[in-house]
C-alpha positions in Angstrom: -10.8 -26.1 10.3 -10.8 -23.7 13.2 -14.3 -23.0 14.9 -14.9 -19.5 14.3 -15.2 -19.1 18.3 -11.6 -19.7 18.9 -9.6 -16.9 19.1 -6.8 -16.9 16.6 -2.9 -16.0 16.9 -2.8 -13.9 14.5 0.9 -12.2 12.3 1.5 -10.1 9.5 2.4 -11.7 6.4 5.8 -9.3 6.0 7.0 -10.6 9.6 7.2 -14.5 8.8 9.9 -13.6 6.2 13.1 -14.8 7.6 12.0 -17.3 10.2 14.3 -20.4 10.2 12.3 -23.2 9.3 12.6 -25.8 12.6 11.5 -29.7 12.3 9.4 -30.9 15.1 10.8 -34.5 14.6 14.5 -33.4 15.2 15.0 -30.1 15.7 16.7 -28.9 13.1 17.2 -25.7 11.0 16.2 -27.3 7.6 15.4 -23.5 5.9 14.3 -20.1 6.0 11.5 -18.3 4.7 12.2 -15.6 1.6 8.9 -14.7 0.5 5.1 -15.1 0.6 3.1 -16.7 -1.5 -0.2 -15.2 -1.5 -2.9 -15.3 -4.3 -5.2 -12.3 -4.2 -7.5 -13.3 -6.4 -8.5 -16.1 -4.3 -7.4 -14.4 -1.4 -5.8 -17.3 -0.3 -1.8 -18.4 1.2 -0.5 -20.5 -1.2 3.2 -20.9 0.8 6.7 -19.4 0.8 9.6 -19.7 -0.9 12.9 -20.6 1.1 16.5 -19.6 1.8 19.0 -21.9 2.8 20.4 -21.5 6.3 24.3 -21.2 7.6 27.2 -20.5 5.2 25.8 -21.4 2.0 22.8 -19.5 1.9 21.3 -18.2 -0.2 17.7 -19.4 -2.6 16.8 -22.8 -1.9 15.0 -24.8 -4.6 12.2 -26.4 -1.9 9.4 -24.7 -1.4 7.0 -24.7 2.0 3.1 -25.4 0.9 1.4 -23.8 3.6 -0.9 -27.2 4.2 2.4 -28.7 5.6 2.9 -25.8 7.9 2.8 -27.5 11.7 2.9 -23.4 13.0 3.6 -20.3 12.8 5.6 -18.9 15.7 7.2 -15.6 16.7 10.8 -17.1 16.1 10.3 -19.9 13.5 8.2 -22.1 11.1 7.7 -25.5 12.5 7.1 -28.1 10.2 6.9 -32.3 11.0 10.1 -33.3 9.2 12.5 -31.8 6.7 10.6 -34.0 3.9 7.4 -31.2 4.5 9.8 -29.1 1.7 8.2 -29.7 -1.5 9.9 -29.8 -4.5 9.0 -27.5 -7.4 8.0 -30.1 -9.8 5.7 -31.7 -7.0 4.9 -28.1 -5.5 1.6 -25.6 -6.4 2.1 -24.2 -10.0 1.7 -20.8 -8.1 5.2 -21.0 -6.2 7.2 -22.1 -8.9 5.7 -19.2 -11.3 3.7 -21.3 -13.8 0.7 -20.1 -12.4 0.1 -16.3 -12.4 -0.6 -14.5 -8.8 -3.1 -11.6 -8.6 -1.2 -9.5 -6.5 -2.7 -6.9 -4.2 -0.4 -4.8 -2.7 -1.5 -0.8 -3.3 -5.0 -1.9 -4.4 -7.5 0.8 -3.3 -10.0 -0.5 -0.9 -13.8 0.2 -1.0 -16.5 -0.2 1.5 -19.8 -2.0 0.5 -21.3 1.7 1.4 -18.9 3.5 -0.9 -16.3 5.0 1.2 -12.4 4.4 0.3 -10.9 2.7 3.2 -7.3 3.2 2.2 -5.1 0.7 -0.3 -3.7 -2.7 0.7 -0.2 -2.9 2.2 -0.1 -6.5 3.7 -1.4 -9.8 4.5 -2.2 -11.1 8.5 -2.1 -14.6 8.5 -3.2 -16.9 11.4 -0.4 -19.1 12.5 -2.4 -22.4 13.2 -2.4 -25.6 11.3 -2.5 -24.9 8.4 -2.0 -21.1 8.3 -4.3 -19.1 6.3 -4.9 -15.5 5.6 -7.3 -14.1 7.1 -7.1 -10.5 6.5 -5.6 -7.3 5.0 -3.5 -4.5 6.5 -4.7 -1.8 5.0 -2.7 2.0 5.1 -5.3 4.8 5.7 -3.2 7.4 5.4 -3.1 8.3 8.6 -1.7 4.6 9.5 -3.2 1.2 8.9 -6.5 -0.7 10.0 -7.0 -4.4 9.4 -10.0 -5.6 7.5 -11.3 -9.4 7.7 -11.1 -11.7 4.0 -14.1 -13.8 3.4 -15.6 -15.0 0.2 -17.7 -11.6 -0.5 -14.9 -9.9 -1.5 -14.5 -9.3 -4.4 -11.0 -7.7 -6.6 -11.0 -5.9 -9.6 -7.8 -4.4 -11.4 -8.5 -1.1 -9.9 -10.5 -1.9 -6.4 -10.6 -4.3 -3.6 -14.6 -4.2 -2.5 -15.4 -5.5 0.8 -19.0 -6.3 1.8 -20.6 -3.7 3.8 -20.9 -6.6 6.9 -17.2 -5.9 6.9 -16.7 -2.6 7.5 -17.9 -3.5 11.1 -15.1 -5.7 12.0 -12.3 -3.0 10.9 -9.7 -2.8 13.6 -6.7 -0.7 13.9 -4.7 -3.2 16.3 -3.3 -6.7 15.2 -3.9 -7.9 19.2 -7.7 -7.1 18.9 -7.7 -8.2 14.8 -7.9 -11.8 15.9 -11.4 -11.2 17.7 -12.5 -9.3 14.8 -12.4 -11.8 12.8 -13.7 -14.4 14.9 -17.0 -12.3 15.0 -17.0 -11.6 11.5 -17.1 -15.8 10.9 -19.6 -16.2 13.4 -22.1 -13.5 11.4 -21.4 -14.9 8.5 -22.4 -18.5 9.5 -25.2 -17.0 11.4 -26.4 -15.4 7.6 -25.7 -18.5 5.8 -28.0 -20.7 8.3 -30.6 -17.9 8.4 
């Protein structure tokens, strides 16, 4: 687990899509990424679902948990060896649709305080080992902020209510997003030990 102090490399959920996935051991193009799986309800990365790579592409049966995810780069997925692809009957009941996702894109997003901050439009995930969401980009209206996920928040059908310790850690830049939420962890663990 990553020590809240460490700053994080931070990417939006949207821009992974379509990274080749690379194996450490070899080298080699083994995938691609299609989608995200992301379970708002637990606000939590569940994986991705994959394309094939070259001539033949198109959907690949494997599936990428995000626990075997090596990194997240800015031009590809690195996993250990092509045997990381999980197959769906071996894969989380979530990527192979026998688990129903809470999703949250175009939730309306509410301050502990009250005020509408805008409604969800994306996911920022960090790109360690493994990756894990760690925020939502949220559109304002007059263009997006990015708000840090912990285990106070809480989702409705309607609403997505972030603690009012949040609201302090609302950034409108991915570069200085990473910090944010480095700060928000380390108030939270300062709370939980008070």
């Amino acid at each position: 687990m990553m020590d809240s102090k460490t700053p994080l490399r931070l990417v939006k959920a949207m821009d992974v899509s379509g990274l080749p996935v690379v194996t450490v051991d070899g080298g080699e193009d083994v995938a691609e990424i299609k989608d995200v799986v992301f379970d708002g309800a637990s606000h939590r990365l569940i994986g991705f679902t994959l394309n094939k790579r070259g001539w033949f592409r198109g959907r690949l049966k494997s599936l990428l948990g995000a626990g075997d995810i090596q990194a997240i780069g800015p031009d590809a997925v690195m996993v250990s060896t092509e045997a990381d692809l999980t197959e769906p009957d071996s894969a989380h009941p979530a990527m192979t649709g026998d688990e129903p996702l809470v999703t949250i894109d175009g939730t309306r997003v509410l301050a502990g305080d009250g005020t509408e901050l805008g409604s969800v439009c994306g996911v920022v995930l960090s790109t360690g080992s493994p990756p894990a969401a760690v925020g939502y980009e949220v559109d304002t209206g007059d263009g997006a902020v990015f708000v840090p996920i912990s285990a106070e928040l809480a989702i409705s059908d309607d609403n997505l209510l972030l603690p009012a310790a949040a609201k302090d850690f609302i950034v409108d830049d991915l570069t200085g997003f990473g910090a944010a939420v480095a700060d928000f962890r380390a108030k939270l663990e300062q709370g939980a030990s008070a």
